[in-house]
C-alpha positions in Angstrom: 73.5 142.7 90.9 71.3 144.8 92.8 68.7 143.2 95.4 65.8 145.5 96.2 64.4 144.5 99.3 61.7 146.7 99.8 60.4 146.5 95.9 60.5 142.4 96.6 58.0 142.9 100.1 55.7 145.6 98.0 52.8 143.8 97.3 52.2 143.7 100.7 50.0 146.2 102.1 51.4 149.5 104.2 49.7 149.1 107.6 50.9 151.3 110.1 54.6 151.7 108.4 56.8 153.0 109.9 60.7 154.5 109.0 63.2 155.2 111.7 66.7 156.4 111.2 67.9 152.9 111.1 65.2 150.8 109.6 62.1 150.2 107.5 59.0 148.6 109.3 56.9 147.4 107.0 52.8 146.0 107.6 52.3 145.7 110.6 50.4 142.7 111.9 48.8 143.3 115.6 47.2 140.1 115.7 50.5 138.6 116.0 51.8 141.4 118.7 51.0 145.3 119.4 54.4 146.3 117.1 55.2 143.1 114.8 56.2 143.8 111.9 56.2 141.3 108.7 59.1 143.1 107.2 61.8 144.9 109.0 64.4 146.0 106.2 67.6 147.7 108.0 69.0 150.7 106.0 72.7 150.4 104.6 75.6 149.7 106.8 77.8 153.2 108.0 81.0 153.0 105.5 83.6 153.1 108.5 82.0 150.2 110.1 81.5 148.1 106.7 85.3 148.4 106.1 86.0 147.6 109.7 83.9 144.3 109.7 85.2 143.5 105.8 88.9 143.9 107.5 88.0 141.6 110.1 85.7 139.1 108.3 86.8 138.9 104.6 83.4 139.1 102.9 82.5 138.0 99.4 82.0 141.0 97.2 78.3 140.2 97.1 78.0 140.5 100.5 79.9 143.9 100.5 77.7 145.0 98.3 74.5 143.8 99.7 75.3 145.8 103.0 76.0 149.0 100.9 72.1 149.1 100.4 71.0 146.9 103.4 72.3 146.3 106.6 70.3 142.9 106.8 66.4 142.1 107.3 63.9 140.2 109.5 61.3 138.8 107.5 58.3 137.5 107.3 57.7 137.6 111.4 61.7 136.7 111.9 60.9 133.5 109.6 64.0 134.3 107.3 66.6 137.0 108.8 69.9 138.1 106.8 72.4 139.6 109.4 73.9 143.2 109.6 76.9 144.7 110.7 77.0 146.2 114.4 79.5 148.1 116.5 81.2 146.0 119.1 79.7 146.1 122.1 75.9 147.4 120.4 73.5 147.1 123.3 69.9 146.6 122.8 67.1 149.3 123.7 64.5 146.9 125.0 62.1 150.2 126.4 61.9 151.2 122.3 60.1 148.4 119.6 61.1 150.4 117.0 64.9 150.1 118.4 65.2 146.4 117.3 68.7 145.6 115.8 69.6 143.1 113.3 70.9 139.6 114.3 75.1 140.7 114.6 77.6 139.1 111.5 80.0 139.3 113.9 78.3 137.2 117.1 80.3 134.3 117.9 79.3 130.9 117.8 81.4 129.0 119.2 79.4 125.8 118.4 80.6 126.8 114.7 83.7 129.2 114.4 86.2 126.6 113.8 83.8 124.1 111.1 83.1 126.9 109.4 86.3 128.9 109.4 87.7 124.9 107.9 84.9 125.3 105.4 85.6 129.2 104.2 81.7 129.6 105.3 80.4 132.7 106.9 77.1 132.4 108.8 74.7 135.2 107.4 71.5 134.1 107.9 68.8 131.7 109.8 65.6 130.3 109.4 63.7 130.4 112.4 60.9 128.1 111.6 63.6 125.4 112.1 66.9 126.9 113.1 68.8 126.2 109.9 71.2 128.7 109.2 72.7 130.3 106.1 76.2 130.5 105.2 78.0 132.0 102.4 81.2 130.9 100.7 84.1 133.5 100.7 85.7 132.4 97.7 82.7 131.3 95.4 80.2 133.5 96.9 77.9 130.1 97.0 75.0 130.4 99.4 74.2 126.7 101.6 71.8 126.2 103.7 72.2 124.1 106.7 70.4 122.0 109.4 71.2 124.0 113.1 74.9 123.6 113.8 75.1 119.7 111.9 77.4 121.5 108.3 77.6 117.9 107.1 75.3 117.8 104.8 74.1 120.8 102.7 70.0 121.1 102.8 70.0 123.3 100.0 72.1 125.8 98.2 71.9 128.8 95.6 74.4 130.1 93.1 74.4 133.4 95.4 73.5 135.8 97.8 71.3 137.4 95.0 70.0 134.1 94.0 68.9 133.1 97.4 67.3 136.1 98.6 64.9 136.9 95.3 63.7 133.0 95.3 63.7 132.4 98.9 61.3 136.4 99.3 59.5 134.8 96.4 58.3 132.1 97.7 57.6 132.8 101.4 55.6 135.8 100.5 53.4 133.2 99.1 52.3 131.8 102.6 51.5 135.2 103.4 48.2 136.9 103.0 48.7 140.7 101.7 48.0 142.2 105.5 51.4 139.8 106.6 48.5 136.7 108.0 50.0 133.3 107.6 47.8 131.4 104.8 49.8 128.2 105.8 50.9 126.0 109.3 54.6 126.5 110.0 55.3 123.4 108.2 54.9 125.1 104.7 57.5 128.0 105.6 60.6 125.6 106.1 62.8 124.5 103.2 62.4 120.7 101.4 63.4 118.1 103.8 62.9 120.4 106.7 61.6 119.2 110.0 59.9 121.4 112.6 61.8 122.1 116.0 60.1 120.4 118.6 58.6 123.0 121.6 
C-alpha cells in the first residue's frame, strides 16, 4: 500500500519551502528557529544502497517499499521521525541547514541490538516528545511502540508500517496550526500512557 507523505502534510501551508536534491522542506516555522522546518520528507533511498542495507538488515517488505518512495522523515519539529538508509560512514554538513540527514537504520544501539535482535524487532523510528522508539516486526511486519530502551511492555502497536504512519500524521497534524505553531503543550503530542522526559 502506498504511503504518501507529502499529500498527508498538505494542508499545511507552503512557507518558504524548499526542495534540495535529497529532501523536501516543508513550512517553515522561524519562530521556532531561522531554518525549522515542520516537515522534512527525505526523497527515496538510491537502489544500490537499499539492496545493501536489505542484505544486511532483512527488512519487512513494507519497509522496502516505504524506502522506495521515502528515505524516512522528521516531523512535526522532530516530534515523530521514521529513519532512512545512509552510506556507512555518512558525515554530517553542520555549515548547510538544508544538509540535515535522516536519523541512520543502521546506527547501533548497543543498549538494544541484542533485545531486539531476540525479539525480530527493527528500530525505525522515535518519538522525541518522550524518547519512545518504534520498532517493526520482520516477520509480521507489526509496528510497536516502546517506552526508551525498557521493550517489556508494548505502549502501543499498529497492524503496520502503513497503519502507523497515516493514523499517527493524522492525529499530530491536529496539534498543529496550518503555519506548523503548536495549538497544544507537549503533553498532547505523546502517545496514551505517555509521560514527559524530565529536563
Amino acid at each position: 500500500m502506498t504511503i504518501d507523505l507529502l499529500k498527508l502534510i498538505s494542508r499545511f501551508d507552503a512557507v518558504a519551502d524548499k526542495e534540495t536534491e535529497h529532501a523536501y522542506f516543508r513550512t517553515r516555522v522561524a519562530s521556532v528557529a531561522p531554518y525549522a522546518y515542520l516537515n522534512i520528507i527525505y526523497k527515496p533511498c538510491p537502489q544500490e544502497l537499499l539492496a545493501a542495507v536489505d542484505s544486511e538488515l532483512r527488512l519487512p517488505r513494507s519497509l522496502l517499499d516505504f524506502y522506495k518512495l521515502w528515505n524516512g522523515s522528521r516531523m512535526f519539529l522532530g516530534t515523530l521521525s521514521v529513519r532512512g538508509c545512509l552510506p556507512q560512514g555518512q558525515a554530517l554538513n553542520r555549515s548547510d541547514p538544508f544538509a540535515l540527514l535522516p536519523f541512520d537504520l543502521r546506527e547501533p544501539d548497543r543498549r538494544l541490538a541484542s533485545r531486539l535482535e531476540t525479539k525480530g524487532l527493527l528500530r525505525i523510528g522515535t518519538y522525541n516528545s518522550d524518547g519512545s522508539i518504534v520498532c517493526i516486526s520482520r516477520d509480521s511486519g507489526r509496528v510497536e511502540c516502546y517506552v526508551g530502551a525498557d521493550l517489556g511492555k508494548v505502549r502501543q502497536a499498529w497492524g503496520g508500517l502503513h497503519e502507523w504512519l497515516m493514523g499517527e500524521i493524522s492525529r499530530i497534524s491536529l496539534l498543529f496550526d496550518s503555519k506548523g505553531n503548536r495549538l497544544v503543550m507537549d503533553e498532547r503530542l505523546l502517545l496514551p500512557g505517555s509521560e514527559v522526559r524530565p529536563n
